[in-house]
N, C-alpha and C positions, 0 to 999 in steps of 0.2 A: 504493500500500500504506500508506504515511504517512497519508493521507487517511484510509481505512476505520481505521485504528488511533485515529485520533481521534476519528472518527465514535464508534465502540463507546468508547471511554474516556471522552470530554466530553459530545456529545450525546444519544447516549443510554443514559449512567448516570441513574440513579434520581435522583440529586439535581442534576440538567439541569434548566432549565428545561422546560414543559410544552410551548410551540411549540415547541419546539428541537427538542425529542425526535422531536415529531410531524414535522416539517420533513426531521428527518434520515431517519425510518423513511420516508417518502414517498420522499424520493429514494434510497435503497435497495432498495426495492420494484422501481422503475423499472429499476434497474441488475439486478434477479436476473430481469426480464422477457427480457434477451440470455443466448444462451450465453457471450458475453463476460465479462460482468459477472458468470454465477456463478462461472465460473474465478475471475476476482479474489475474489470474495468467499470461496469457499474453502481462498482464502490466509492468512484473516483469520481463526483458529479462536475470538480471544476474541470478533468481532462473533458469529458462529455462535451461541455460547453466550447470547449478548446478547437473540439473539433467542427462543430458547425463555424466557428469564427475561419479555421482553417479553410472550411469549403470557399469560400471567399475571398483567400489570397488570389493574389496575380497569377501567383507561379503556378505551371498547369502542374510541376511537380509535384508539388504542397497541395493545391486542391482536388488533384485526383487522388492521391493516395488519401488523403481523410473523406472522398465520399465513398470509397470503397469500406475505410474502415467502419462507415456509419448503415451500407447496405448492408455488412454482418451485424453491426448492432443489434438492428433494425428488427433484424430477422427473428429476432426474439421476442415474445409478447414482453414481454418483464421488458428488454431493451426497448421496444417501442413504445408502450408505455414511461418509460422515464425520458423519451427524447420529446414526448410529450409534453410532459408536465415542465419541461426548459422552457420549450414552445411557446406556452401559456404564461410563464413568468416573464417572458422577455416584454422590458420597456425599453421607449425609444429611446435611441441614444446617438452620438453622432460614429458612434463607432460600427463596428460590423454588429449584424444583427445575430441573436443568440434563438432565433424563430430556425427553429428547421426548417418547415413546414412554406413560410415566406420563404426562406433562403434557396427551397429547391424548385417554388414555381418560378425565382428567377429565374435561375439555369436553365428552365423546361421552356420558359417560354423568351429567351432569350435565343436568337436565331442563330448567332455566333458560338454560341456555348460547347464546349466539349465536353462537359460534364451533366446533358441532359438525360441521357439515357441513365447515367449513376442516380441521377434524382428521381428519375422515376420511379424504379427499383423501390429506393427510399420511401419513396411513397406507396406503393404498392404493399412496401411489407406494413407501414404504419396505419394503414386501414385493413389490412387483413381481420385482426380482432377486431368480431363485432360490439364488442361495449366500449371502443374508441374511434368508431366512425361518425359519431355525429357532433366528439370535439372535435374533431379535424376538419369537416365540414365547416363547423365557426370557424375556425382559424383557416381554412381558405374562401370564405365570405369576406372576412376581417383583410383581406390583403386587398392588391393593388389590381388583380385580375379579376375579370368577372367568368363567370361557367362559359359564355360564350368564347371568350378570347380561351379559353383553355380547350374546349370542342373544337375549335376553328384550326389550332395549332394540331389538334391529333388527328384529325381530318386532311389535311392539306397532303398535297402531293409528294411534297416534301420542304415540311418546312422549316428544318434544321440546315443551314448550308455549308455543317464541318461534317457531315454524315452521321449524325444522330438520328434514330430511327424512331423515338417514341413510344415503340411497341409496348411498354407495360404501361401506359396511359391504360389503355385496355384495362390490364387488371384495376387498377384504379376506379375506374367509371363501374366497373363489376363490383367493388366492393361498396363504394360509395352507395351505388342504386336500393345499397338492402335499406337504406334508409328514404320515407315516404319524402324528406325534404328534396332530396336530391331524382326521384323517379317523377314527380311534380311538373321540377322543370323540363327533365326530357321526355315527359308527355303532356307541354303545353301545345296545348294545341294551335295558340297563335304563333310558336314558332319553327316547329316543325324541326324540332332536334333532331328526335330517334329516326328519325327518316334519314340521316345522316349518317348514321351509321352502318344503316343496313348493306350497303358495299363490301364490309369487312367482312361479313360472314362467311367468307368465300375467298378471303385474301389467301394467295396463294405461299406468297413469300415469309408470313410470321404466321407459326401456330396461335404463340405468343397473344397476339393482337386477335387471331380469328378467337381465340378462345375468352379475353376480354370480353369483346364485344357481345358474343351468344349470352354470354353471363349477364351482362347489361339487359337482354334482350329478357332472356328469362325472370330476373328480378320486375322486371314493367308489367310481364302477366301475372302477377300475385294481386293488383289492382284490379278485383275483377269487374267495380263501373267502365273502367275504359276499356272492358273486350271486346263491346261493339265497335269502339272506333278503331284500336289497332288491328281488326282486320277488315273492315269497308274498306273500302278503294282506293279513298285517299290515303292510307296505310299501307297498308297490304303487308301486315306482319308475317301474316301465312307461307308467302311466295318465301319471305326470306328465313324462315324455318324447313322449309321444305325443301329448297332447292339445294342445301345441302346434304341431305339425307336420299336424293332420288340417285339412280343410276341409268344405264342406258338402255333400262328395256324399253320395247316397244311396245306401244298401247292401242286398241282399236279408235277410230275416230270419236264414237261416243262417250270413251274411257276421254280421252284426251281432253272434247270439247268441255268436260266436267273440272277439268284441271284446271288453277291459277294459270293467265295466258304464258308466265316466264317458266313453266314446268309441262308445255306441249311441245312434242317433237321433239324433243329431245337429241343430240347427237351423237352417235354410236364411241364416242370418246368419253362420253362425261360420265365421271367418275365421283366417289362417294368423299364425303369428307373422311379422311385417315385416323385420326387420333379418335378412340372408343370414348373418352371424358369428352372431350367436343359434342359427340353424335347422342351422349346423354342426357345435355344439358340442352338436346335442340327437342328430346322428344321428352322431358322434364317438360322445358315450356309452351308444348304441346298438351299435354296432360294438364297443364294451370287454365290451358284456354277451352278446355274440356270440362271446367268446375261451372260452366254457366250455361243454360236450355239454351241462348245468342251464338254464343262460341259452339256449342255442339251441333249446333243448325250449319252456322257457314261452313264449318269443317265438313260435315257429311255433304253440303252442296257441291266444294270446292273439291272433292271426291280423293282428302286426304286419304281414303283409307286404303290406294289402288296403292299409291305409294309407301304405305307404312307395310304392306303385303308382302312386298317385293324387297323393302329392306330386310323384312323379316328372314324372307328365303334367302339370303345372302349375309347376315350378320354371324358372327361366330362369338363375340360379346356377351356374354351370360348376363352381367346386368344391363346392358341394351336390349338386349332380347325379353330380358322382364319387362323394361320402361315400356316397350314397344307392343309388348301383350297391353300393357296396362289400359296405354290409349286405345289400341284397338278394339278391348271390351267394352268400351264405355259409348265409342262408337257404331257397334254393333247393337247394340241395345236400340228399341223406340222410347222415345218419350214416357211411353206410358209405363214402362218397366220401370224406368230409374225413379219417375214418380218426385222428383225437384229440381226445381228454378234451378237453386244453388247449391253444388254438393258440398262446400266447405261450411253449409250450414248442418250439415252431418254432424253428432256427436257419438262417437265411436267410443264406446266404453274402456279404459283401459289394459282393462283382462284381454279382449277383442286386439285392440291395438299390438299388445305381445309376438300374439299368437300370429298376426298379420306378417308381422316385420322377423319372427322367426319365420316362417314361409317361404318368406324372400330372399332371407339368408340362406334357406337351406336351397331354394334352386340356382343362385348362383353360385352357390359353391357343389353344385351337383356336375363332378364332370365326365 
């Protein structure tokens, strides 16, 4: 503890010398690379501080190597959590700012920055836990960007121009969404966010980001008032759940003409999304748009079910293949079987629930 006390007081204050500095952040690095080492270093809250001040030097030496050290912090609830509670203490001052959380939507939404993608990470791991997403949410209300300029920057073609890619914005916007404040605004309807997104589902180049994104997508169908709208026309959430999940069979005309128009015809190349956690979380928020008598109507019109058939006969995914029964039952049923509006108005007794969720365990681990 002596050690790290010095480390952050001698080597790397600002008026250290510059191998010093660099010397010491190196071998701090190393040390937040163990679970060992970040407990110790979580002992050390002025190094903490040290290090968001670091992210901020000039030097790309000094500030990459401390936002690395702060993506392993980070990565730890206990770490995220205390890089937090800095975050929220921090008052202005003319000096560097001791805000993480400010200091990496600099970097993120700085065009020049080489340390955006470092920041993202950072932020990705800091909304992971769900009981500190909605102080993080304040503390990026509280800054100098708005959700737009933050959407606009992860959207754009490329709009880092040292070759930062952004790709775990994705996660970010996936975690963020579990919260009603932040799914709100990407289903205002006067601005037409989520529709913004719907491109990535399908990005070819980052799992990364395609897997962000679904996650975004799915958190939006847990509101089940807006099912009617994210799948009417001027939406068309559907098309962009499905057309990852279709492959290239071929359908008869009346099969087809039932289908979303971007999921007819298909061409004998188009292939399934790859990653099984992806292809889960597309028929997860399929089955959320299946909890309302609205969503189950357009779904059986939009003749989801040709397509979830054929994924079927093609899946080797044990729990895809549950998720994918799951929607299918629900879709094969009338009306009149299921007998409510709203299934999440269900209340499933706990004994029931058990026995459910053993079920499930036992056929995906059925091999």
């Amino acid at each position: 503890m002596e050690f790290l006390q010095k480390i952050s007081t001698e080597y790397l204050s600002p008026n250290s010398r510059l191998d010093l500095r660099l010397c010491a952040s190196n071998h701090v690095l190393h040390l937040s690379a163990t679970a060992a080492g970040r407990e110790l270093l979580l002992q050390a809250p002025e190094a903490l501080v040290q290090f968001v001040t670091l992210v901020q030097d000039d030097r790309a030496s000094i500030s990459g190597c401390a936002a690395r050290i702060l993506v392993n912090i980070t990565g730890d609830e206990a770490g995220a959590n205390a890089m937090l509670i800095i975050s929220e203490l921090d008052l202005p001052t003319q000096g560097p700012s001791q805000n993480l959380i400010k200091t990496c939507l600099r970097a993120i939404m700085d065009k020049s920055s080489t340390l955006a993608d470092a920041c993202c990470m950072i932020l990705s791991n800091m909304t992971r836990p769900f009981h500190l997403v909605n102080r993080v949410i304040t503390l990026i209300e509280q800054s100098n960007y708005s959700w737009d300029e933050i959407v606009a920057a992860f959207t754009a073609n490329q709009y880092n121009t040292t070759g930062e890619k952004l790709h775990y914005l994705g996660y970010v916007f996936s975690n963020l969404s579990q919260s009603p404040r932040v799914r709100r605004y990407l289903m205002d309807r006067n601005r037409c966010v989520i529709q913004r997104l719907f491109p990535f589902t399908e990005y070819s180049k980052s799992q990364i980001r395609r897997g962000g994104v679904v996650g975004t997508l799915k958190n939006c169908t847990f509101d089940t008032e807006n099912h009617e709208w994210l799948l009417s026309p001027e939406v068309d959430l559907l098309s962009c759940l499905l057309l990852p999940l279709a492959g290239p069979e071929e359908f008869d005309d009346e099969d087809n003409e039932k289908l979303p128009i971007n999921l007819q015809y298909l061409p004998a190349t188009k292939t399934r999304e790859a990653d099984p956690g992806i292809r889960l979380i597309l028929l997860e928020a399929l089955n959320q748009l299946c909890a309302t008598k609205a969503g189950r109507k357009i779904l059986r019109e939009k003749n989801t079910y040709v397509i979830l058939r054929e994924l079927h006969k093609w899946e080797k995914d044990r729990s895809c293949l549950l998720a994918c029964e799951n929607v299918v039952d629900i879709l094969i049923k009338t009306e009149e079987e299921i007998g409510l509006d709203n299934l999440k108005e269900v209340e499933v007794p706990s004994e029931y629930t058990e026995t459910f969720h053993k079920m499930d365990e036992d056929f995906i681990s059925d091999t």
